[in-house]
C-alpha positions as CSV (number, residue, x, y, z in Angstrom):
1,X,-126.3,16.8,58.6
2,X,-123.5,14.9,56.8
3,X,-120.9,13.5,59.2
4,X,-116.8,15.8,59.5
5,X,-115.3,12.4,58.6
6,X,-117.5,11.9,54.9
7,X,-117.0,15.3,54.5
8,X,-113.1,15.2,54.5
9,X,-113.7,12.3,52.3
10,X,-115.4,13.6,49.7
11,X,-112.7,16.3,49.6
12,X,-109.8,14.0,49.7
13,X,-111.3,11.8,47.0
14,X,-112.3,15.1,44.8
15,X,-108.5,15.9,45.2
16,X,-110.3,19.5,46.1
17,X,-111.7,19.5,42.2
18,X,-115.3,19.9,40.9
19,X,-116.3,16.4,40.5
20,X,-118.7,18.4,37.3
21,X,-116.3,21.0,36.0
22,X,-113.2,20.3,37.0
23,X,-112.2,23.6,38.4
24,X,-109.5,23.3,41.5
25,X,-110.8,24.8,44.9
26,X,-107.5,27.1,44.7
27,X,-108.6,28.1,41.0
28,X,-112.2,29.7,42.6
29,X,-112.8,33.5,43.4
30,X,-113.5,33.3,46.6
31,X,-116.7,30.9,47.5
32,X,-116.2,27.4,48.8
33,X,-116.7,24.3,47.3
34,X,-119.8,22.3,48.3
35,X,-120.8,18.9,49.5
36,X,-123.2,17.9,47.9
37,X,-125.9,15.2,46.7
38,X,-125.9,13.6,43.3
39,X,-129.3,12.5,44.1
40,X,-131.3,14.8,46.1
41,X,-132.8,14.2,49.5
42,X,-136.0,14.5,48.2
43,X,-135.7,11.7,45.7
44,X,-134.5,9.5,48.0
45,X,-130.8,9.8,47.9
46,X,-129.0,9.5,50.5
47,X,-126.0,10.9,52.7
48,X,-123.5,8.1,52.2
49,X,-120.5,9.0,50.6
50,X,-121.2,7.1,47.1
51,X,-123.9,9.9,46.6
52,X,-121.9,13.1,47.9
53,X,-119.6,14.7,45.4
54,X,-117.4,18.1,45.5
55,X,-119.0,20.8,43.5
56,X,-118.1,24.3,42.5
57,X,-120.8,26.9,43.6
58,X,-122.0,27.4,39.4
59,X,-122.7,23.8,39.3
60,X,-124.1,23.2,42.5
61,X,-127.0,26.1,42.0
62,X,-126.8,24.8,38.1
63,X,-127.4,21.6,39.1
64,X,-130.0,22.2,42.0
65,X,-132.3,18.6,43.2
66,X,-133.0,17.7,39.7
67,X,-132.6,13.7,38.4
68,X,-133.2,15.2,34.7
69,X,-133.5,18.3,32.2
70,X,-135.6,18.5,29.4
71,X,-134.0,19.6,25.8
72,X,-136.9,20.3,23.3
73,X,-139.1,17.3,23.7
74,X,-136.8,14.7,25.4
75,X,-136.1,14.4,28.8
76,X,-131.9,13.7,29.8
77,X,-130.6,12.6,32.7
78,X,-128.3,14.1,34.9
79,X,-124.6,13.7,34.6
80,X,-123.4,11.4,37.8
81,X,-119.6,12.3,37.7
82,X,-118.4,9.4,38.4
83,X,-120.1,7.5,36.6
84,X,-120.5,9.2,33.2
């Protein structure tokens, strides 16, 4: 369970944007943005707050506990958005 305190960090750092897309909390429908890891849980990553990020729900499910995607024949890695 990540901690209230990372939480509101993440958010406050975000500036309550999509790290991926962009797109403002107020600018959604109606579903919440999410905390979430750049690096999945189950590759290692942990819950400190240099691997949470704010996501919209279409890129969180887009994104789901990959580290890469394949296009064609060559494998890509993820976008980290802060770092790319």
């Amino acid at each position: 369970m990540i901690d209230a305190d990372v939480r509101a960090l993440v958010w406050k750092r975000a500036g309550r944007r999509s790290e991926y897309c962009r797109l403002h909390q107020d600018d959604a429908d109606f579903l919440s943005f999410h905390v979430e890891h750049i690096m999945a849980k189950q590759h290692h990553g942990s819950d400190d707050a240099d691997n949470l990020c704010l996501a919209c729900a279409e890129c969180n499910l887009a994104k789901g506990p990959n580290l890469a995607g394949r296009i064609g024949n060559r494998i890509y890695p993820l976008f980290h958005p802060r770092r790319g």
